[in-house]
Legacy VTK file of the C-alpha trace (Angstrom):
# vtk DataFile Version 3.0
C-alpha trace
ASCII
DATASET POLYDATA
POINTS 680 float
52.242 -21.237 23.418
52.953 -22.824 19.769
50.315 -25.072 18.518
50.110 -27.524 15.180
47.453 -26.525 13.799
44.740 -28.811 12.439
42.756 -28.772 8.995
39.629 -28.398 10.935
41.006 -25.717 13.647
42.628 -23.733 10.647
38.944 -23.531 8.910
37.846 -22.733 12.322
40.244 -19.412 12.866
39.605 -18.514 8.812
35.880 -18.556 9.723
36.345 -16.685 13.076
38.673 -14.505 11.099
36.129 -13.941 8.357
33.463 -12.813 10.807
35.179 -10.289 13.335
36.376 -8.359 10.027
32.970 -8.173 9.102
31.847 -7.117 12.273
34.995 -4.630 12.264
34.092 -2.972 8.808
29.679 -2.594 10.507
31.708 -1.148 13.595
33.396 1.576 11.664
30.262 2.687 9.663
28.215 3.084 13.122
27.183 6.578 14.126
29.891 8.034 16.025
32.435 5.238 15.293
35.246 4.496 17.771
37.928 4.621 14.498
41.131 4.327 16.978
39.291 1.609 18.620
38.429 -0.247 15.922
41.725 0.371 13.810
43.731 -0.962 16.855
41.531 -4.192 16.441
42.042 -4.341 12.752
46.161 -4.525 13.777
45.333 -7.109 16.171
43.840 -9.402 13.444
46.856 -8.771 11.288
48.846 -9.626 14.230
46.723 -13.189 14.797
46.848 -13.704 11.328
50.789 -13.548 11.035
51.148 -15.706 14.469
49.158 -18.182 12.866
51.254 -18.510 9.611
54.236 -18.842 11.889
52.463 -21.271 14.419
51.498 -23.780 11.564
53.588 -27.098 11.994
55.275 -25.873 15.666
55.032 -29.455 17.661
52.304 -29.527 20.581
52.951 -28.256 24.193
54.226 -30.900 26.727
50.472 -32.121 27.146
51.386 -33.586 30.623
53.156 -30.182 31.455
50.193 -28.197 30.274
47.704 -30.558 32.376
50.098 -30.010 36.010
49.763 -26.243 34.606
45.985 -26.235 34.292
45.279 -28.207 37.030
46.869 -25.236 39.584
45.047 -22.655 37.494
41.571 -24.204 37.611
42.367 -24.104 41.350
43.296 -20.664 41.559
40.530 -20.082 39.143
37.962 -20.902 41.512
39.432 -19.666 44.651
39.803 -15.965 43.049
35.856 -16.330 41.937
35.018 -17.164 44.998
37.069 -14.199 46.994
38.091 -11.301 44.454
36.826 -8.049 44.853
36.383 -7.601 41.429
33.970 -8.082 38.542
35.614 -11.021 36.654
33.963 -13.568 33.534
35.090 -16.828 32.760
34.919 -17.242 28.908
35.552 -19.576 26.160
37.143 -19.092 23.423
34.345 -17.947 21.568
33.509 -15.545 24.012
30.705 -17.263 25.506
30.796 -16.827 28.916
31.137 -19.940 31.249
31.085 -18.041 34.889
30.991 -15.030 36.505
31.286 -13.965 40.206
29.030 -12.142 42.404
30.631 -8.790 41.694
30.641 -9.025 37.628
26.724 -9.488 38.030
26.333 -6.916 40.794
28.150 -4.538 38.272
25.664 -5.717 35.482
22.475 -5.593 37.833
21.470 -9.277 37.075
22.451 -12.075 38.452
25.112 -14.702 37.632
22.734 -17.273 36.049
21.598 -14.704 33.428
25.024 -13.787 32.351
26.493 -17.578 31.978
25.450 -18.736 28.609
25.394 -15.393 26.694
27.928 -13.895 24.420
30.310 -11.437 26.973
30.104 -8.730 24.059
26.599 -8.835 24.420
26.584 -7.180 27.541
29.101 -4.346 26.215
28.196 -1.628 23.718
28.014 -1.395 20.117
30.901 0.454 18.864
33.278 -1.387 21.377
31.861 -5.011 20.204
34.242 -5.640 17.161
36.935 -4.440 18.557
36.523 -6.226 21.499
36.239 -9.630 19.954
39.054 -9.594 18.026
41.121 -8.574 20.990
39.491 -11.779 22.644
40.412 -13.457 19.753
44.361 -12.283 19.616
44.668 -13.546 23.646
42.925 -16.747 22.663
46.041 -17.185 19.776
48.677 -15.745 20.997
48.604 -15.814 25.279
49.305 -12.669 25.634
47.481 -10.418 28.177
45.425 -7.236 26.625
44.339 -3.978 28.318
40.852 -2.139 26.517
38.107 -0.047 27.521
34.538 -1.209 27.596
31.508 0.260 28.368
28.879 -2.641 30.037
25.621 -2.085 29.547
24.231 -1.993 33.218
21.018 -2.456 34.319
20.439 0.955 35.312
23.078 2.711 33.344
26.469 2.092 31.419
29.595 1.254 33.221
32.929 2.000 31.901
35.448 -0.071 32.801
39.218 -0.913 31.981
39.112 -5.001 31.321
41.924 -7.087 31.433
41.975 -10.450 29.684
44.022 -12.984 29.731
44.406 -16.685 28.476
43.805 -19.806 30.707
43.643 -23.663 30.245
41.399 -25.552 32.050
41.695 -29.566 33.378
38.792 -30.979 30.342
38.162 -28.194 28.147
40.012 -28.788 24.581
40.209 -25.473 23.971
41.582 -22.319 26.026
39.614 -20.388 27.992
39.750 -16.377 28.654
39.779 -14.712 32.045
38.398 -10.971 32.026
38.573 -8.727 34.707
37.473 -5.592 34.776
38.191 -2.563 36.888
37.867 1.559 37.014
37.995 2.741 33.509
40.437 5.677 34.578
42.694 3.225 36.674
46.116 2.399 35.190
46.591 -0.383 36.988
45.035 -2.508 39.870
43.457 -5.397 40.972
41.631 -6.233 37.969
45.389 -6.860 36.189
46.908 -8.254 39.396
43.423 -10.934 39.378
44.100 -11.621 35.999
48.156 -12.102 36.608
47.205 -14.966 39.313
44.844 -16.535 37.010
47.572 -16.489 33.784
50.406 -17.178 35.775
49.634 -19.675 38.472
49.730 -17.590 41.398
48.609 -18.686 44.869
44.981 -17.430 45.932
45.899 -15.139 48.289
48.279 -12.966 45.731
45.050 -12.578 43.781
42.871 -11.790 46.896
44.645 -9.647 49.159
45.203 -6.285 48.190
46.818 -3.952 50.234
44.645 -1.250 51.864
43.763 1.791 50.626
45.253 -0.168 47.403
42.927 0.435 43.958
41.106 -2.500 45.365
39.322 -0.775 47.281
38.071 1.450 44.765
36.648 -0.961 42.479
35.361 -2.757 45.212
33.501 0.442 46.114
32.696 0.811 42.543
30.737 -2.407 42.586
28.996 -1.557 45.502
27.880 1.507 44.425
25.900 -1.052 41.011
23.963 -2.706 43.884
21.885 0.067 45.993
20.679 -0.086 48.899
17.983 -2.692 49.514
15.817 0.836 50.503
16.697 2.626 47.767
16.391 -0.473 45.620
12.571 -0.444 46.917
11.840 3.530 46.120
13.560 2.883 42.702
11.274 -0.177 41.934
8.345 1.903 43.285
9.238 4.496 40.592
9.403 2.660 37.815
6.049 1.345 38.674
4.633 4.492 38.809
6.117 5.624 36.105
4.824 2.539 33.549
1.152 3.375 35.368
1.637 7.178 34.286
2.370 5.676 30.226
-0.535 2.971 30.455
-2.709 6.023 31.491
-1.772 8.445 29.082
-1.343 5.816 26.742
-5.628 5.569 26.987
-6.123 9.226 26.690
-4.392 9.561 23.455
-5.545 6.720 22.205
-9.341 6.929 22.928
-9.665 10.526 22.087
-10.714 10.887 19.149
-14.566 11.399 18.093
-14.026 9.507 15.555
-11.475 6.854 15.116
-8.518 6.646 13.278
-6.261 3.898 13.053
-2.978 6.038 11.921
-3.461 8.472 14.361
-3.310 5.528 17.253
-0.412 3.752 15.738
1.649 7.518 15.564
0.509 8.298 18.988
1.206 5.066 20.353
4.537 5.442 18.659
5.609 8.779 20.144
4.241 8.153 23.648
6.756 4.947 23.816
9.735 6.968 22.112
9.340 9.650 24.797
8.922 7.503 27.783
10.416 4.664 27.428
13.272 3.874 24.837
15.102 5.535 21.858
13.049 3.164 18.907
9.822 1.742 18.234
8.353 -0.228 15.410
5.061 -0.845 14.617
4.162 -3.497 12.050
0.590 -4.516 11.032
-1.525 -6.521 8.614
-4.088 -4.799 6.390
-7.529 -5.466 6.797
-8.677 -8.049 5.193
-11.368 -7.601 2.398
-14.763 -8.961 3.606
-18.436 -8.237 4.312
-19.043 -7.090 8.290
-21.136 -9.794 8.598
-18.052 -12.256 8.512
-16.691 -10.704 12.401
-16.183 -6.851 11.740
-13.732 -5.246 9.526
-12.200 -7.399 7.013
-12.834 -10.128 9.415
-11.054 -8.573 12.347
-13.459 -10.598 14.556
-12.707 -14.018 13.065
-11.103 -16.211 15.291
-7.840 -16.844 14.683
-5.213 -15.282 12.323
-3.355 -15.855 8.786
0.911 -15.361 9.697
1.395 -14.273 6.078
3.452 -12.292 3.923
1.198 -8.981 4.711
2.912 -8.052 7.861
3.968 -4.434 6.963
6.003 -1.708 8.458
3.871 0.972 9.174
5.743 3.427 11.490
9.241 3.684 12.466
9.911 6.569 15.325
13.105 7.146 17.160
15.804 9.802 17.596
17.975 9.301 14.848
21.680 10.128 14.659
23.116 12.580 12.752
22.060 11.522 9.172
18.702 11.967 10.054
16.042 11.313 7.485
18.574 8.654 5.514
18.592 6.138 9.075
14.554 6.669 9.867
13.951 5.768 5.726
16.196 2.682 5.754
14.448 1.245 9.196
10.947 2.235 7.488
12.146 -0.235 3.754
13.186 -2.824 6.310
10.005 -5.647 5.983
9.554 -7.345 8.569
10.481 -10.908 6.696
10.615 -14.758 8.227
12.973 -15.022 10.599
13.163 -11.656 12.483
11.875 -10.907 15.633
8.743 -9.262 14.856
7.644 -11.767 12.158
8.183 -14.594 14.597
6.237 -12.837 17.400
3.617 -12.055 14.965
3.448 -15.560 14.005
3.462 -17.307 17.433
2.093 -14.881 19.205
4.557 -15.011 22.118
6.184 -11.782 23.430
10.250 -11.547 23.471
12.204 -9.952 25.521
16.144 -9.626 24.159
17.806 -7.433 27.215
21.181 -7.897 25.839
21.357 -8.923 22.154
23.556 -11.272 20.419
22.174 -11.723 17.387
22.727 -8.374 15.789
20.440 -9.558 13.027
17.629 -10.114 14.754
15.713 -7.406 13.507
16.938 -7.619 10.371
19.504 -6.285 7.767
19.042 -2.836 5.828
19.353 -2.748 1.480
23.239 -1.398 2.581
23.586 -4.498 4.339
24.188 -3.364 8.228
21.942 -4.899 10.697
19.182 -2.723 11.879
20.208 -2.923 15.411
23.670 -1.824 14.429
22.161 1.240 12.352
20.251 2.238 15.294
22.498 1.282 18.113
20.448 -1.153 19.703
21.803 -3.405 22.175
18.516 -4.046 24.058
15.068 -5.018 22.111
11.453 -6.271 22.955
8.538 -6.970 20.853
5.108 -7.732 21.611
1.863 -9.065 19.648
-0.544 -6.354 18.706
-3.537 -8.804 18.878
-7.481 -7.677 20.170
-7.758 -11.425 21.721
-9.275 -13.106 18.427
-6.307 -12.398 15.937
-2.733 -11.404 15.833
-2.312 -8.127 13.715
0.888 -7.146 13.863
3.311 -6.293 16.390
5.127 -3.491 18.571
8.949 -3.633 18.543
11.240 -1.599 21.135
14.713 -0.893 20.854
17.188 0.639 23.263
20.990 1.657 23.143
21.096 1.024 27.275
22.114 3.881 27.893
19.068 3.523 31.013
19.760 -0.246 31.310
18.356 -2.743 28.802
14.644 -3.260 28.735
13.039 -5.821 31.733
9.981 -7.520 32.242
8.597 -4.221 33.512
8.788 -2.040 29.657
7.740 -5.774 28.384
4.571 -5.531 30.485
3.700 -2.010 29.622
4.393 -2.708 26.277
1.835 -5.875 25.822
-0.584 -3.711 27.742
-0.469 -0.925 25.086
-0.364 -4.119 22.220
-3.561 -4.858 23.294
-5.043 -1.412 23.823
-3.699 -0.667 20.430
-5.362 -3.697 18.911
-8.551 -2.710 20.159
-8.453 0.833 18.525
-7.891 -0.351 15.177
-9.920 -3.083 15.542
-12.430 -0.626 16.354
-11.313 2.293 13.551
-11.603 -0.622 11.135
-14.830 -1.718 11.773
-15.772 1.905 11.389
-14.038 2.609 8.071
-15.706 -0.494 6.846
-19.262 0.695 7.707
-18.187 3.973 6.365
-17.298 2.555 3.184
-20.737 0.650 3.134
-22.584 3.761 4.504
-20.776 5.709 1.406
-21.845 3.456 -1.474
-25.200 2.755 0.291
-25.546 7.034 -0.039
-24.321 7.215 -3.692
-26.815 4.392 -4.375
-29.532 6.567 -3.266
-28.304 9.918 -5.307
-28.082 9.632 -9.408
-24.615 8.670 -10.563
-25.120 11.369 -12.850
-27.457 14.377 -13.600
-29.288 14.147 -17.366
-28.486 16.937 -20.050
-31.794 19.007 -20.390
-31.659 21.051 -23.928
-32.654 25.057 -22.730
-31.663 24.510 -19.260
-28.447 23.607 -16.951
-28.887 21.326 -13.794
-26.297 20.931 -11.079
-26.562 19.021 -7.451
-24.696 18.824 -4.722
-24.284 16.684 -1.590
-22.108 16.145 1.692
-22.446 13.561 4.382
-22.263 15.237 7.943
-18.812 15.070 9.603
-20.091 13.208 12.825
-21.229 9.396 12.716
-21.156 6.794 10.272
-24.612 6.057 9.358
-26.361 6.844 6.287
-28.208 10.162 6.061
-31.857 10.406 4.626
-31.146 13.095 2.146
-32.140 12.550 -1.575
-32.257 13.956 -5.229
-32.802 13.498 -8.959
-33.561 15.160 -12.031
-35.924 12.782 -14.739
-37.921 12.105 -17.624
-41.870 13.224 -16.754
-44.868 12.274 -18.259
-46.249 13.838 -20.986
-42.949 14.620 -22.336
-42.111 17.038 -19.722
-39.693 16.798 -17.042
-39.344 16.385 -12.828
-36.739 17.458 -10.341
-37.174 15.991 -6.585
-35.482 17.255 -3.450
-36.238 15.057 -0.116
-34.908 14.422 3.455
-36.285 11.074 5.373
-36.426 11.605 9.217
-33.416 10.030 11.063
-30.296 8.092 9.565
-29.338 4.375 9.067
-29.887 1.610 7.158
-34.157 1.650 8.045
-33.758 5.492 7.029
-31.857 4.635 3.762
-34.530 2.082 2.749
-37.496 4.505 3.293
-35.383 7.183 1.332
-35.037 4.356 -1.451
-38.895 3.995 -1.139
-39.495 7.920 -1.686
-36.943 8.713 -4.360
-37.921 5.652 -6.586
-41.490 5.911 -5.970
-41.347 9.427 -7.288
-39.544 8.565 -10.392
-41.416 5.878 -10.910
-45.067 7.633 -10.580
-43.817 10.478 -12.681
-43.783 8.226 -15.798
-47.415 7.906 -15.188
-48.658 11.509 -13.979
-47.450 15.014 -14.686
-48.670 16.658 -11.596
-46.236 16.502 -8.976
-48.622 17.587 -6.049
-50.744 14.172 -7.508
-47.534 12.571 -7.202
-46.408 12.893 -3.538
-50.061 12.672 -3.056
-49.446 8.870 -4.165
-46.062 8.320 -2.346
-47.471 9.367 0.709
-49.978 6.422 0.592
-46.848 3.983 -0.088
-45.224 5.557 2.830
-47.856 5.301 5.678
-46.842 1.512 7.069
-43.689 3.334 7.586
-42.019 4.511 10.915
-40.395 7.579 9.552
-41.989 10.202 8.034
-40.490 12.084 4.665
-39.926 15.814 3.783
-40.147 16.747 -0.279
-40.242 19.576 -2.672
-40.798 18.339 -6.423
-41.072 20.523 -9.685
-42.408 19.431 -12.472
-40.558 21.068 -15.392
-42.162 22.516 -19.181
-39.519 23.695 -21.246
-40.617 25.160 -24.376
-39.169 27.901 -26.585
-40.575 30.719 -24.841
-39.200 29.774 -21.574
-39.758 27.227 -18.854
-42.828 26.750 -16.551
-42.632 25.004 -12.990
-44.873 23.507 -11.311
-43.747 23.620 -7.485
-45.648 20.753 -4.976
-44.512 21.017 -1.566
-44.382 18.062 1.476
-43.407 19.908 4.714
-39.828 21.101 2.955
-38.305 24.363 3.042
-39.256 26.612 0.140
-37.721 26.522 -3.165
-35.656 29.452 -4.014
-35.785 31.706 -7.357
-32.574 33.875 -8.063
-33.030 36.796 -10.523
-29.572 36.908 -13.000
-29.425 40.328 -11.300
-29.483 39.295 -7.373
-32.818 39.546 -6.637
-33.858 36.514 -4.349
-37.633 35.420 -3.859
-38.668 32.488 -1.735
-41.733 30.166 -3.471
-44.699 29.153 -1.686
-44.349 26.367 1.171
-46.849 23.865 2.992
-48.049 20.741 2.918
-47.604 17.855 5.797
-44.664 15.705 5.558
-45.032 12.176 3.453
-46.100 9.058 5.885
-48.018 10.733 8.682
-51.710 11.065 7.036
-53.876 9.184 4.835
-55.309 12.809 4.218
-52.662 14.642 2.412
-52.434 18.064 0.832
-49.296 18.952 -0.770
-48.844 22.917 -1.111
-49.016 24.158 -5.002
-47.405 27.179 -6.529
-46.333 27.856 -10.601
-43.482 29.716 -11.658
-42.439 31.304 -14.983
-38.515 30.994 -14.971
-36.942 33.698 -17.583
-33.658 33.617 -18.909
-31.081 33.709 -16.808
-33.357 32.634 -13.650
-32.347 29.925 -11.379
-34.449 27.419 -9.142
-32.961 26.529 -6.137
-33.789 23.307 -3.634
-31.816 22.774 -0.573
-32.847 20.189 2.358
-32.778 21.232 5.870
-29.073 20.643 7.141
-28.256 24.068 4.783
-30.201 26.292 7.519
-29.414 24.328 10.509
-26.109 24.000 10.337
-24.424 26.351 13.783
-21.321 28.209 14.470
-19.239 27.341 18.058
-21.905 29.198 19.892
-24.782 27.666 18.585
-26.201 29.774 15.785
-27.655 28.392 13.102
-26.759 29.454 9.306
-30.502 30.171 8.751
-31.770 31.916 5.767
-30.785 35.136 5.453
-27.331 34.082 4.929
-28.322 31.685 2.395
-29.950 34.238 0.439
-26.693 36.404 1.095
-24.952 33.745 -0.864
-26.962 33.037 -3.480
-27.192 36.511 -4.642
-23.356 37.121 -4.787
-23.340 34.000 -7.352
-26.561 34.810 -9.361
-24.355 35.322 -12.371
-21.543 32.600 -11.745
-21.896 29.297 -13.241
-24.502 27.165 -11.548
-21.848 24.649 -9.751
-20.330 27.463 -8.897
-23.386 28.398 -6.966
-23.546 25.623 -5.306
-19.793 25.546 -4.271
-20.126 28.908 -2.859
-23.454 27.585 -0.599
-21.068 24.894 0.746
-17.949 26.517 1.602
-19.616 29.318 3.513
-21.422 26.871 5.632
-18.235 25.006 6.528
-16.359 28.024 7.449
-19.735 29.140 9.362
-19.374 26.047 11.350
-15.782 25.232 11.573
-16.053 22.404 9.580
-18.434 20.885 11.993
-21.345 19.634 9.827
-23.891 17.976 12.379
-26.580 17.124 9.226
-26.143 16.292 5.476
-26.545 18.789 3.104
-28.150 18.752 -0.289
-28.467 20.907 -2.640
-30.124 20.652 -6.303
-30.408 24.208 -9.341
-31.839 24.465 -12.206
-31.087 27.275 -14.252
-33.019 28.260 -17.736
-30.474 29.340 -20.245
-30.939 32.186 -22.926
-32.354 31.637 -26.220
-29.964 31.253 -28.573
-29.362 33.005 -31.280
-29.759 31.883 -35.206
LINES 1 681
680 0 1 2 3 4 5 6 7 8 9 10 11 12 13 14 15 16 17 18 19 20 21 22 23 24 25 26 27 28 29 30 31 32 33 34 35 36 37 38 39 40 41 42 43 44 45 46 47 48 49 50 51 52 53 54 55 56 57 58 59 60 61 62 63 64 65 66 67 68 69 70 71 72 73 74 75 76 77 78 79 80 81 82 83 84 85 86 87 88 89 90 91 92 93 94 95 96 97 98 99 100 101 102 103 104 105 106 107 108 109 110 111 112 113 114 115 116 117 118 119 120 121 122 123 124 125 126 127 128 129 130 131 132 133 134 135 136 137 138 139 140 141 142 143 144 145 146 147 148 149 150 151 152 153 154 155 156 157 158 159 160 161 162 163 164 165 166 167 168 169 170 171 172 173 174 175 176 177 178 179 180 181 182 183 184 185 186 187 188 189 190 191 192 193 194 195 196 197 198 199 200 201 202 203 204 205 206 207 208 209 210 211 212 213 214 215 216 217 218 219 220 221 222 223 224 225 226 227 228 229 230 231 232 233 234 235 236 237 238 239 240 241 242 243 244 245 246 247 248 249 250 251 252 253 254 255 256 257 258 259 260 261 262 263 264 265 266 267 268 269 270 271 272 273 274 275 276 277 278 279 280 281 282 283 284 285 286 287 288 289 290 291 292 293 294 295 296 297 298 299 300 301 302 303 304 305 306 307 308 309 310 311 312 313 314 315 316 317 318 319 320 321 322 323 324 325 326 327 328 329 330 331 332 333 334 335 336 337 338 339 340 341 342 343 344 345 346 347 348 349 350 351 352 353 354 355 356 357 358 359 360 361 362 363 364 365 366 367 368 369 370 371 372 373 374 375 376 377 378 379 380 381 382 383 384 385 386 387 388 389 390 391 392 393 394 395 396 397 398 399 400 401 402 403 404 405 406 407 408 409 410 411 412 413 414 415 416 417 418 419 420 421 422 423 424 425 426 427 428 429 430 431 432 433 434 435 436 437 438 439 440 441 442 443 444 445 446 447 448 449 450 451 452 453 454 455 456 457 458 459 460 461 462 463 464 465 466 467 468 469 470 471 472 473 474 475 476 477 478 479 480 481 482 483 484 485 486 487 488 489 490 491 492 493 494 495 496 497 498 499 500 501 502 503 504 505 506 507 508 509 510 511 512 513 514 515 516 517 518 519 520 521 522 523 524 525 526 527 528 529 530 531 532 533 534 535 536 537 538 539 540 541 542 543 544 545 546 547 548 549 550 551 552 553 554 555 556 557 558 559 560 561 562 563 564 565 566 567 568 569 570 571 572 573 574 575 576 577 578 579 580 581 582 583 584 585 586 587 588 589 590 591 592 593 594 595 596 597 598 599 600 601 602 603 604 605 606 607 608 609 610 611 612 613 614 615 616 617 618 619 620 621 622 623 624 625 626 627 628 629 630 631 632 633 634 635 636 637 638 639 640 641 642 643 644 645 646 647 648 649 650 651 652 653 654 655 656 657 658 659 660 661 662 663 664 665 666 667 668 669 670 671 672 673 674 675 676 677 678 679
């Protein structure tokens, strides 16, 4: 049919022209690219190109003719919808469709409401898309009828068919329309072209409707009925996908809660992997950080604040899938894709409204990669949900799933499961935030309570050591320092305070700085915890201490040991020989009548004092048994001559191999070590 073309319809096709070549060039770049496919396509654009050159100025068609024409058609048209046997769409000529019949949605799985209103390609497969359209396009132009292949995406699984489509004008509608029917995929012909014949040419109903038996009509019919199961099967199948979604909300719990300790990338991976493997090919996760903040203003960077902030900080923090055959190079382009204004996920993070896309259209909806092919196209996604990740207070990020079809797009079922697992996943970092925020606070309240850094002494070397246990968050009660004494001498102090937290940490604060602070005044460091112990009575927790108070002159160094209910100091020889000091005393902050135990030693060159708090002995293997101290001495006298961090290294490692790195109390350790006279 010629047609005089108009200024605006010409701007129209070069627009429409513009776009299927760019959706033809995305096509050919796909993973596994149909090339013939899309080359044949490519033709057919040079074809509707050409026809419109030669069109341009042709006179219009009878317009009373054409309406006689399209009155019959629309007649036919709506008697073969209402009787064919076979799957057939009703589109315009942007490929929008207008209606289908019962069997074209039985063959989809949906129903025929659904499908009116969508874009007929997206209910077909990537690769075929392009090509598709512009062989829409070239029947729109130029009348003729074209054969393809298409594979629908059905609910359950793809369908291939062989589609027919053919050009139509209907009584009212300024444009043409397009009639597709589609049949087997391996037929060559049948009733799918013979439908599409009556609706092109004119023909009565009943040439479209009554095939002859045993005809192909048959077979497609049979081929539709085989979409639509069973209403009994239908039942177990629904059953099974319950059960199935039940089994992931289940397992999604186990992984996700066990961990002793929690930890917010391990639940977003696991989360990640569990949907991959049970319930389509991609997932996205995308979350805010936390946001800087005391706990006091509603838990980890105000994770319990009501409310949220839809900003800029929505990252990308996992992408999982099964990528194609260039691997790595598809997984890294999905993971530098941001999740900016305007895609799915940034709108569902800001609204806070699940989506569910079972069939998309807008192939940019997820957004477009630095090489500039949508994301769905790079990952073959024709079906894609995405759900808030939000604890109930505040929106902090989102899950996205994407799915070639090739099980049938996602439903309201996977969108279900998935808001389920939004929320459980919300929860869990809410939850590993809140404790890597009172870990942070537990961390600098510890360092605050240890010195930042250990004085130079001339004549002798000091080292310490300390590490929090590996299970809970709370401070420990384990202290140290090395200072100025009176009398010009100086002081080392070793303690533990009973229990953890922040009422341990302030009684440890009480005992180390009440030391120091005394020691400016008195030399005797039995006198000294004799003191503290009176500032420590109104207490509820009760303090363990060794202190030495330190004379270094030039004929070697003299200390003066006072003990509080804390393991012994140690002495190590430079040649391996290991003596344990003197112990006693009662603990600081039980007893207004308190003894400390006393002991002086003479340190030589070469000889090392050694304090350690409680955790070094008690620390067990997997069955139980503690480190104690013959293995400490063990130690210690295999690193009498190595440098005195060294020492101290040594200590630590062996306990965490002893216990698997399971420490279940902190460790400290504190050395002093006289150094030889130098020589002049």
């Amino acid at each position: 049919m010629a047609e005089q073309l108009e200024p605006e319809t010409i701007l129209r096709e070069i627009s429409d022209l513009e776009g299927r070549i760019e959706e033809l060039r995305q096509a050919a770049n796909m993973p596994a690219p149909d090339l013939r496919a899309t080359l044949d396509a490519a033709m057919v654009e040079l074809e509707l190109a050409l026809t419109a050159l030669r069109t341009m100025g042709a006179d219009q068609a009878n317009a009373a003719g054409r309406s006689t024409t399209a009155e019959t058609e629309r007649r036919v048209l709506r008697t073969v919808f209402q009787d064919a046997p076979v799957p057939l769409f009703l589109l315009d000529r942007d490929a929008g469709v207008r209606r289908v019949n019962k069997q074209a949605a039985a063959m989809l799985g949906t129903s025929p409401g659904y499908v009116s209103g969508k874009q007929f390609i997206a209910f077909c497969d990537l690769p075929t898309r392009a090509a598709l359209r512009s062989q829409l396009a070239a029947v729109v132009r130029t009348g003729r009828r074209r054969r393809t292949e298409v594979r629908f995406l059905g609910r359950e699984h793809p369908v291939d068919a062989m589609v027919t489509m053919a050009r139509v004008w209907i009584r009212g509608e300024p444009d043409p329309m397009v009639v597709v029917a589609a049949g087997a995929a391996t037929l060559a012909d049948g009733p799918a072209p013979a439908a599409v014949r009556a609706l092109a040419d004119g023909a009565r109903p009943a040439q479209a409707a009554a095939p002859s038996a045993g005809s192909a009509a048959g077979s497609t019919a049979g081929t539709a009925r085989e979409v639509s199961p069973r209403s009994g099967d239908r039942d177990d199948e629904v059953m099974a996908a319950l059960v199935h979604r039940m089994d992931v909300l289940a397992t999604a719990s186990e992984l996700l809660l066990d961990e002793p300790v929690f930890n917010e990338n391990v639940a977003v991976r696991r989360c990640a992997r569990l949907l991959t493997a049970e319930m389509t090919e991609w997932v996205f996760i995308d979350l805010t950080p936390p946001r800087p903040g005391p706990a006091s203003t509603g838990g980890p960077g105000g994770l319990g604040s009501a409310g949220h902030e839809p900003n800029g900080d929505l990252r990308r923090v996992v992408v999982m899938g099964q990528p194609d055959e260039r691997g790595d190079e598809t997984v890294h382009s999905l993971e530098q894709l941001a999740p900016e204004p305007g895609t799915l996920p940034y709108t569902v993070f800001t609204t806070r409204q699940s989506a569910l896309r079972p069939h998309v259209e807008d192939l940019d909806l997820l957004g477009v990669c630095a090489d500039g092919q949508p994301a769905c196209v790079k990952m073959g996604a024709t079906s894609v949900l995405c759900v808030p990740v939000e604890d109930g207070d505040r929106c902090i990020g989102t899950i996205t799933l994407a799915s070639s079809g090739e099980h049938g797009p996602l439903d309201l079922l996977d969108l279900g499961v998935a808001q389920r697992l939004g929320r459980y996943l919300a929860l869990v970092i809410r939850a590993a935030r809140l404790y890597q925020r009172r870990d942070e606070i537990a961390v600098s309240l510890q360092a605050s309570l240890l010195p930042q850094r250990l004085p130079q002494i001339p004549g002798v070397e000091v080292a310490g050591l300390y590490r929090a246990a590996t299970h809970g968050i709370e401070v420990g009660g384990d202290f140290y320092d090395v200072f100025p004494a009176a009398g010009g001498g100086w002081a080392m102090v070793l303690g533990d305070v009973c229990g953890k937290g922040q009422e341990a940490a302030a009684v440890t604060a009480a005992a180390r700085h009440g030391v120091r602070t005394l020691s400016g005044w008195k030399s005797d460091p039995a006198e000294v915890l004799s003191m503290v112990n009176q500032t420590l009575l109104d207490e509820e927790r009760f303090v363990t201490a060794v202190m030495a108070g330190l004379t270094i002159g030039d004929e070697g160094v003299t200390a003066t040991l006072a003990s509080a209910g804390h393991p012994p100091a140690i002495v190590i020889r430079p040649d391996g020989m290991v003596r344990y000091a003197s112990s006693g005393g009662l603990p600081l902050g039980l007893f207004e009548d308190f003894e400390a135990g006393r002991e002086e030693i003479e340190l030589a060159a070469g000889d090392t004092l050694f304090l350690h708090s409680d955790g070094v002995l008690d620390a067990c293997d997997l069955a139980r048994r503690q480190f104690g101290q013959e293995r400490l001495l063990e130690v210690l006298a295999g690193h009498a001559a190595a440098p005195l961090q060294d020492m101290l290294n040594a200590v630590e490692q062996r306990l965490i191999d002893y216990c698997d790195g399971d420490l279940r109390d902190d460790v400290s350790m504190l050395a002093l070590r006289r150094l030889p006279t130098p020589l002049n």
